[in-house]
C-alpha positions as CSV (number, residue, x, y, z in Angstrom):
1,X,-102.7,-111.5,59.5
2,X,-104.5,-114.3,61.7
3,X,-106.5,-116.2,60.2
4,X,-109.5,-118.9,61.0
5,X,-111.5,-121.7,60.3
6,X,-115.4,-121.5,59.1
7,X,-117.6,-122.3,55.7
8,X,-117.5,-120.2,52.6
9,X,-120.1,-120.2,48.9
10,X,-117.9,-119.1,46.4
11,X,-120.9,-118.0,44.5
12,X,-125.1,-117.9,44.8
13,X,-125.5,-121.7,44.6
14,X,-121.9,-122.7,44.8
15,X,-121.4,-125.4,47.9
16,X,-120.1,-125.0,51.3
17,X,-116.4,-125.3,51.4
18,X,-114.5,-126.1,55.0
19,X,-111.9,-123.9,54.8
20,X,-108.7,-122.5,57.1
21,X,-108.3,-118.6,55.4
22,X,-110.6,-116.8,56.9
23,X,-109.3,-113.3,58.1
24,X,-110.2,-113.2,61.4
25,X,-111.6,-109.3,62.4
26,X,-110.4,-106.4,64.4
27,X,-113.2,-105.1,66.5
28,X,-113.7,-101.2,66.0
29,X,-115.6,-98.6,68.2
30,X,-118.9,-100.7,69.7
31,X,-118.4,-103.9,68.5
32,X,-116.5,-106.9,69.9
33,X,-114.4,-109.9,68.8
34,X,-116.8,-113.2,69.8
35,X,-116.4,-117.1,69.4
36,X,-119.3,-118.9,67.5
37,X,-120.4,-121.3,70.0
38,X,-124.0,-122.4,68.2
39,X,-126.0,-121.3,65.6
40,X,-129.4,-121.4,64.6
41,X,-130.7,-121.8,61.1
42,X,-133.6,-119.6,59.6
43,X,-135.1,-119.4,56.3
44,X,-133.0,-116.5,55.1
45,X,-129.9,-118.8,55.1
46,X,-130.8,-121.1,52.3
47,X,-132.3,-118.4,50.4
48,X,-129.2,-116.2,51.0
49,X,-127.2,-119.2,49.6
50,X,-129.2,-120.2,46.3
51,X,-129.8,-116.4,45.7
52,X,-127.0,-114.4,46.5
53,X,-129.8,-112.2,48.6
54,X,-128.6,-110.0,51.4
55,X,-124.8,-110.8,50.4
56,X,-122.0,-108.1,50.0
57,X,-119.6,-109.8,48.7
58,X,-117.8,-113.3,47.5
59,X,-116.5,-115.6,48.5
60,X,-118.9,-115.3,51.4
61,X,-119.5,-116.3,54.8
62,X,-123.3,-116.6,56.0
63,X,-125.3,-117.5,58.8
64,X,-127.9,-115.7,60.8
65,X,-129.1,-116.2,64.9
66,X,-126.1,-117.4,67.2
67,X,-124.6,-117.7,70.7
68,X,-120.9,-117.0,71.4
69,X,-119.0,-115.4,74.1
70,X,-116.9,-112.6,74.1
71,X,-113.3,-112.7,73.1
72,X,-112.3,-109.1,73.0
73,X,-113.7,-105.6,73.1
74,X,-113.0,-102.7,70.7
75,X,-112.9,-99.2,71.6
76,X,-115.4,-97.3,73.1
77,X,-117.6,-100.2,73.8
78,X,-119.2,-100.3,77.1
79,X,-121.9,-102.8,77.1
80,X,-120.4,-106.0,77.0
81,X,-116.4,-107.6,78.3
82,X,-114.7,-110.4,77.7
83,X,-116.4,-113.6,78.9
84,X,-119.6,-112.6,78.4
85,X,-121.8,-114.8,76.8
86,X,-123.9,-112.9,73.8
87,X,-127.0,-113.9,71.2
88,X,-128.4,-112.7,68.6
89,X,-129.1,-112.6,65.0
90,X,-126.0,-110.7,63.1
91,X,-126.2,-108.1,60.1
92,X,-127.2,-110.7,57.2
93,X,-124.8,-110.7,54.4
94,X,-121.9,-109.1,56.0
95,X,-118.9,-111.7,55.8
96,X,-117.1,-110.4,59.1
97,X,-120.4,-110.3,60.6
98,X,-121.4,-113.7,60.0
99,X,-121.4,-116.5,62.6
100,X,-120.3,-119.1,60.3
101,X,-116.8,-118.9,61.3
102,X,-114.7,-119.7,64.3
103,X,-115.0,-115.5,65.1
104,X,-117.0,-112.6,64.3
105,X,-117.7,-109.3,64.9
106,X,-120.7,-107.9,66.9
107,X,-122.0,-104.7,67.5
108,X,-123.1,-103.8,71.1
109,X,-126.3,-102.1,70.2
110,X,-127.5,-105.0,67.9
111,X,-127.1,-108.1,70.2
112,X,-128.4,-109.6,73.9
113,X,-127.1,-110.1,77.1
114,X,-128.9,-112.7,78.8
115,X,-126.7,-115.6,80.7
116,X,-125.9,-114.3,84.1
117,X,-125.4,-115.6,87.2
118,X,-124.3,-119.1,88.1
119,X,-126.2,-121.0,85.6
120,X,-124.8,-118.9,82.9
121,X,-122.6,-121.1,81.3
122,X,-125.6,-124.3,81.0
123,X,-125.7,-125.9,78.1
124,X,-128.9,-125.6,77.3
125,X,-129.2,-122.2,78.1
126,X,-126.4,-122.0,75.3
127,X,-128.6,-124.0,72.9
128,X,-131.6,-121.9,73.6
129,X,-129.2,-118.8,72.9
130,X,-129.2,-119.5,69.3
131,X,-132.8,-119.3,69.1
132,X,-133.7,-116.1,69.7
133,X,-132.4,-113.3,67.2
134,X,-134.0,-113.4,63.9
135,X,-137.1,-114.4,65.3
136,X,-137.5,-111.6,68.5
137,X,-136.6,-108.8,66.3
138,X,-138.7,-109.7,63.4
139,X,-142.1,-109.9,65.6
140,X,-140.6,-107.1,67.4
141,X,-140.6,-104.9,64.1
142,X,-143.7,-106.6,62.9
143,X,-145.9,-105.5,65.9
144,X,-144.4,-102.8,67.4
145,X,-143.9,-100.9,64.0
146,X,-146.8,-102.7,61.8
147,X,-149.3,-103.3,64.4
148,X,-148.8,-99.7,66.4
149,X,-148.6,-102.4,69.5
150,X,-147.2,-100.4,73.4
151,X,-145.2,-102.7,75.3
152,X,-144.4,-101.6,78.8
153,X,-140.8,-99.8,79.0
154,X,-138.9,-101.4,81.6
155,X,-138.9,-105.7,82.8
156,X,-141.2,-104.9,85.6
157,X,-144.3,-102.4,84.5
158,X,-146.9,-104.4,83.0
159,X,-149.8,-103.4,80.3
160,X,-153.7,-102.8,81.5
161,X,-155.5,-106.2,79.2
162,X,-157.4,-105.2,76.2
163,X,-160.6,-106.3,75.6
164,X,-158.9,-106.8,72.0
165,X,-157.7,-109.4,69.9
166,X,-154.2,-109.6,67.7
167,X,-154.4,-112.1,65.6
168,X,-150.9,-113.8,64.5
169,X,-150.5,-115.9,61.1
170,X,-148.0,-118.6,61.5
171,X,-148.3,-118.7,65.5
172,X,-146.6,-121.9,65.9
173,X,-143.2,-121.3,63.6
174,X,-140.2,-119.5,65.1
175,X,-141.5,-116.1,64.4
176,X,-144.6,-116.4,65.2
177,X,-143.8,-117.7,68.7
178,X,-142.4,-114.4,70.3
179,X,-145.2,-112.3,68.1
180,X,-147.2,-113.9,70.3
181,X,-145.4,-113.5,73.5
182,X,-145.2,-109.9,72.3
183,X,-148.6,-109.6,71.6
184,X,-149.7,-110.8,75.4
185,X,-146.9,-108.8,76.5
186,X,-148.6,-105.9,75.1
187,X,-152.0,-106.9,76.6
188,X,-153.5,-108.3,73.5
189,X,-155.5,-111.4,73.5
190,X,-154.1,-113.5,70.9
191,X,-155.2,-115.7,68.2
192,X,-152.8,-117.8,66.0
193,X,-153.3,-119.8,63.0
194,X,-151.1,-123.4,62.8
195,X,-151.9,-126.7,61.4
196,X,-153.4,-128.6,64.2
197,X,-150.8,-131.1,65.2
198,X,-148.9,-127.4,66.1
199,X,-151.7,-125.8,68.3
200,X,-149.9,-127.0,71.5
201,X,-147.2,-124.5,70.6
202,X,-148.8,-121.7,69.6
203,X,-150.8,-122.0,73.0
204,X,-147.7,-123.0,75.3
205,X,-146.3,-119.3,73.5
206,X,-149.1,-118.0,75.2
207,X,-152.0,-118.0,72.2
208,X,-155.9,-118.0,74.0
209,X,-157.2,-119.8,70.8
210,X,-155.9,-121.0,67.6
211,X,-157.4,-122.2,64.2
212,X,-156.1,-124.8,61.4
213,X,-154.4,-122.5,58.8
214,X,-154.9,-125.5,56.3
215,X,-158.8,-125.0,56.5
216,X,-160.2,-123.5,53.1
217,X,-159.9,-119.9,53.7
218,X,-163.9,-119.0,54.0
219,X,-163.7,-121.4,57.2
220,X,-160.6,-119.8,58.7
221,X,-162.3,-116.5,58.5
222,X,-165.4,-117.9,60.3
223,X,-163.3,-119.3,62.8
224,X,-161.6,-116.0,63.4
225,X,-165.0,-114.2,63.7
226,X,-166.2,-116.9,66.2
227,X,-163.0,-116.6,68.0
228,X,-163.0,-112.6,68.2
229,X,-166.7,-112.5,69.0
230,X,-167.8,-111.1,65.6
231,X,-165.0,-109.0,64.5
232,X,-162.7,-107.7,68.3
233,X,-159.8,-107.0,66.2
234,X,-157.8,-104.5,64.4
235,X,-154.3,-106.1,64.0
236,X,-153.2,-108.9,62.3
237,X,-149.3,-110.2,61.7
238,X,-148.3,-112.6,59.1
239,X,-145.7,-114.5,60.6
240,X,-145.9,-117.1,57.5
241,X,-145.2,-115.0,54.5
242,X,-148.0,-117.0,53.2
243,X,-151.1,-115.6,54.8
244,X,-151.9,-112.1,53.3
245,X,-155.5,-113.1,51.1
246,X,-156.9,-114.4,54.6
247,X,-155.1,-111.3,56.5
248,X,-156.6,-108.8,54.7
249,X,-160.0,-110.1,54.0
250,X,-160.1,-110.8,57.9
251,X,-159.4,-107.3,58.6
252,X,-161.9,-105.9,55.4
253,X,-164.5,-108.4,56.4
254,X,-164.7,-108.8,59.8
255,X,-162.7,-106.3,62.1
256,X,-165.0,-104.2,63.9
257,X,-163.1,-101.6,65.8
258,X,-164.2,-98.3,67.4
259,X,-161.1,-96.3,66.3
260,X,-161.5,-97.5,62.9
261,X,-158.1,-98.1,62.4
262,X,-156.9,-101.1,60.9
263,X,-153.5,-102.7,60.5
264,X,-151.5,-105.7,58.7
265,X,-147.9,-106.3,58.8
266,X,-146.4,-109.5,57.0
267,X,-142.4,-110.6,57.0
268,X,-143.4,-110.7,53.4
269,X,-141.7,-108.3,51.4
270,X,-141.3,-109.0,47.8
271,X,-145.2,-110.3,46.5
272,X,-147.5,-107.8,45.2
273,X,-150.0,-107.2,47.7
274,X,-153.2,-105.1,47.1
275,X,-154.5,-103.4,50.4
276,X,-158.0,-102.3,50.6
277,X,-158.8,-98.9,51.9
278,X,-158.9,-98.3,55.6
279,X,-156.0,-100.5,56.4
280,X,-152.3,-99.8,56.8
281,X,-149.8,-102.2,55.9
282,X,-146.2,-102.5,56.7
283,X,-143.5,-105.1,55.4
284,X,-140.8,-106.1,57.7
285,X,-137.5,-106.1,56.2
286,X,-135.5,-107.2,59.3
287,X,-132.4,-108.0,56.4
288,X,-131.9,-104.6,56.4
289,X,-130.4,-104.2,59.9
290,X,-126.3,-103.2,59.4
291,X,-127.2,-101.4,56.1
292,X,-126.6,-97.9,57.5
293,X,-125.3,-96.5,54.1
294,X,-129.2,-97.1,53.0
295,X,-131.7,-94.6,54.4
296,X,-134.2,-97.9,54.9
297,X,-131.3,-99.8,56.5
298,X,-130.5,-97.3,58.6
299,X,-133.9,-96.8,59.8
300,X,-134.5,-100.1,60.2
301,X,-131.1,-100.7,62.5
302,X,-132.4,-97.4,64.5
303,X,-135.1,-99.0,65.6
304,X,-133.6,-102.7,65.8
305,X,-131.3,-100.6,68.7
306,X,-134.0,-99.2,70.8
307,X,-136.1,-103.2,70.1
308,X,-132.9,-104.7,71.8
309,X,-132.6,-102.4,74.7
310,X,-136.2,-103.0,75.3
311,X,-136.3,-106.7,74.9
312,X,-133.3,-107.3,77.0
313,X,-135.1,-105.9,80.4
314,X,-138.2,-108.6,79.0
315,X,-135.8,-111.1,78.6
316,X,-133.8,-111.1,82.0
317,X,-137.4,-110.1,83.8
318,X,-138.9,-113.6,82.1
319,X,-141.3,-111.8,80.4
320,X,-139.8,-113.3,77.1
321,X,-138.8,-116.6,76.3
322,X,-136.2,-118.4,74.5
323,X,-138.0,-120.9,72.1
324,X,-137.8,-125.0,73.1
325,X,-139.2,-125.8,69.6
326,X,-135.6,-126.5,68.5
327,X,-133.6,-129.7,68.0
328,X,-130.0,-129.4,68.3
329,X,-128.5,-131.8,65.4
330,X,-125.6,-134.7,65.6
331,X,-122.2,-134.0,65.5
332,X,-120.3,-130.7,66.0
333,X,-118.4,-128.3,64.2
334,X,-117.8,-127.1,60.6
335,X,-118.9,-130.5,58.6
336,X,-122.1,-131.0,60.9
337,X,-122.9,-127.6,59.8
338,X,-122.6,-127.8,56.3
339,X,-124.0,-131.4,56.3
340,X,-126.9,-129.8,58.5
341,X,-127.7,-126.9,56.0
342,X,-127.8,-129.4,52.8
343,X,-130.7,-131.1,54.5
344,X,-132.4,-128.0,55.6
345,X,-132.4,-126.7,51.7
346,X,-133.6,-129.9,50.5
347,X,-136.0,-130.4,53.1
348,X,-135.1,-133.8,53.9
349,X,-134.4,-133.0,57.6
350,X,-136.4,-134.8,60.4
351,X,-136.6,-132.1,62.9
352,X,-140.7,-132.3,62.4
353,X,-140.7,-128.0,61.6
354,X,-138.3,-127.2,64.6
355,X,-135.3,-125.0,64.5
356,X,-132.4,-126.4,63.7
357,X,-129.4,-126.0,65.8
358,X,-126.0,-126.4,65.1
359,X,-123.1,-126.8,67.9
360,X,-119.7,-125.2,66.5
361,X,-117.5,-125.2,69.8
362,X,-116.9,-125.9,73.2
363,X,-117.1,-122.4,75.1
């Protein structure tokens, strides 16, 4: 039985460990054999490793958004060969899943194909890779399911503009980035709340107007009325987790839409939140992805298939972007990792709120 290098928790709290056992897996039908190449951290991972949260078993192997190339193909899978070069955000909580080890399995339906052509192999490109899972499916489940939002169906067709705004909570932080690239993409002005030494972010993603999310809330929810023209609205997406009080009341307040309908959708889902009549909510639970044997997880994987096909015609048409608000960290491999994830839990990083990522191996 081969085995392989990688990090393991022996428990919800328990350190990394460097270790050489790992079981390296067998691809099955769909699914392929890939080498970790980088990865990305996202909140989920320190939670996943204080918690236990979203893991299936220990002594477990974690990690979330990743680039890696192809190493071998199972059966019946059609969509990807060997060499290819694949990202993604894996099935949280899975151990042979999990991209903190020197292999692991993918499915076909659940990553993206993206480095083609001559250039495919640029580092950079491979960096950039790392960044995109988690954060492109979240906003894509967040808007598309949430906030009822059309994009167009193929790279090429492009949505009539609404004389509409989405507003996005958290615009400048790594979800809130492609919401709103998805939002324009969908033909939504959009308006995204970030501190304002982040506005430049939020804008460059393609935002028409932001506002300082660390204003007292009565000020936020004037901006958002001057900003909307007195109420253009009926969506708003919580990118932050932290936003629902000003969400709500924006949309009870001040939303003035003809159809009448109004929706929220937040990535937070485990706080109490009390919607007022008239509005829909929905709570993204992206974690759920892999968890077929669940009627939720299989619903959401379902639709994280059909979110992938879609989003990998945007990405190789350029109508979605790969985030640059990263910092790849010093050193490589298993140790820069772990050393990499200490600081990320304890906040001590100095990545000024970019993503950390996380070289593993040469391709």
């Amino acid at each position: 039985m081969a085995t392989q290098t990688g990090i393991t928790i022996e428990g919800p709290g328990k350190p990394y460990t460097v270790v050489d056992n790992i079981v390296r897996p067998t691809p099955g039908p769909n699914e392929a054999l890939v080498k970790t190449l980088y990865v990305g951290l996202n909140p989920v991972d320190p939670i996943m490793h204080q918690t236990g949260l979203l893991i299936q078993s220990f002594p477990a192997v974690t990690g979330s958004d990743f680039c890696a190339v192809v190493l071998s193909v199972g059966p019946e899978t059609s969509k990807i060969s060997e060499g290819d070069i694949v990202i993604g955000c894996v099935p949280i909580g899975i151990n042979e899943f999990s991209p903190f080890q020197e292999s692991f399995l993918v499915n076909e339906n659940w990553i993206l194909r993206t480095h083609t052509g001559d250039d495919a192999l640029d580092e950079k490109k491979l960096e950039q890779g790392a960044t995109v899972g988690a954060g492109l499916l979240t906003s894509g489940l967040g808007l598309t399911e949430g906030l009822k939002v059309e994009l167009p169906v193929s790279g090429s067709d492009k949505v009539l503009s609404k004389d509409e705004w989405l507003i996005v909570m958290g615009g400048s932080g790594s979800v809130g980035q492609f919401a709103v690239q998805l939002g324009k993409l969908g033909g939504y002005k959009v308006a995204a709340s970030c501190s304002a030494s982040k506005a430049a972010i939020a804008q460059k993603a393609g935002a028409e107007a932001t506002f300082d999310n660390r204003a007292p809330i009565d000020e936020q929810l004037g901006m958002i009325e001057r900003i909307t023209g007195g109420g253009r609205f009926a969506r708003v997406f919580d990118a932050s987790a932290q936003s629902s009080n000003l969400s709500l009341r924006a949309l009870d307040e001040i939303a003035n839409t003809s159809s009448g309908a109004k929706y929220f959708s937040t990535v937070d889902d485990w706080s109490d939140i009390k919607t007022p009549q008239g509005i829909t909510t929905y709570r993204v639970q992206f974690g759920q992805l892999g968890k077929t044997s669940t009627p939720i997880g299989n619903e959401i994987t379902q639709k994280c298939e059909a979110l992938v096909e879609l989003f990998q015609k945007h990405l190789v048409a350029g109508n979605l972007k790969p985030l640059d608000t990263y910092t790849v960290m010093d050193g490589q491999g298993w140790e820069a990792l772990s050393q990499t994830l200490s600081g990320f839990e304890a906040g001590s990083l100095k990545i000024d709120g970019r993503k950390p990522v996380i070289k593993i191996a040469d391709i």
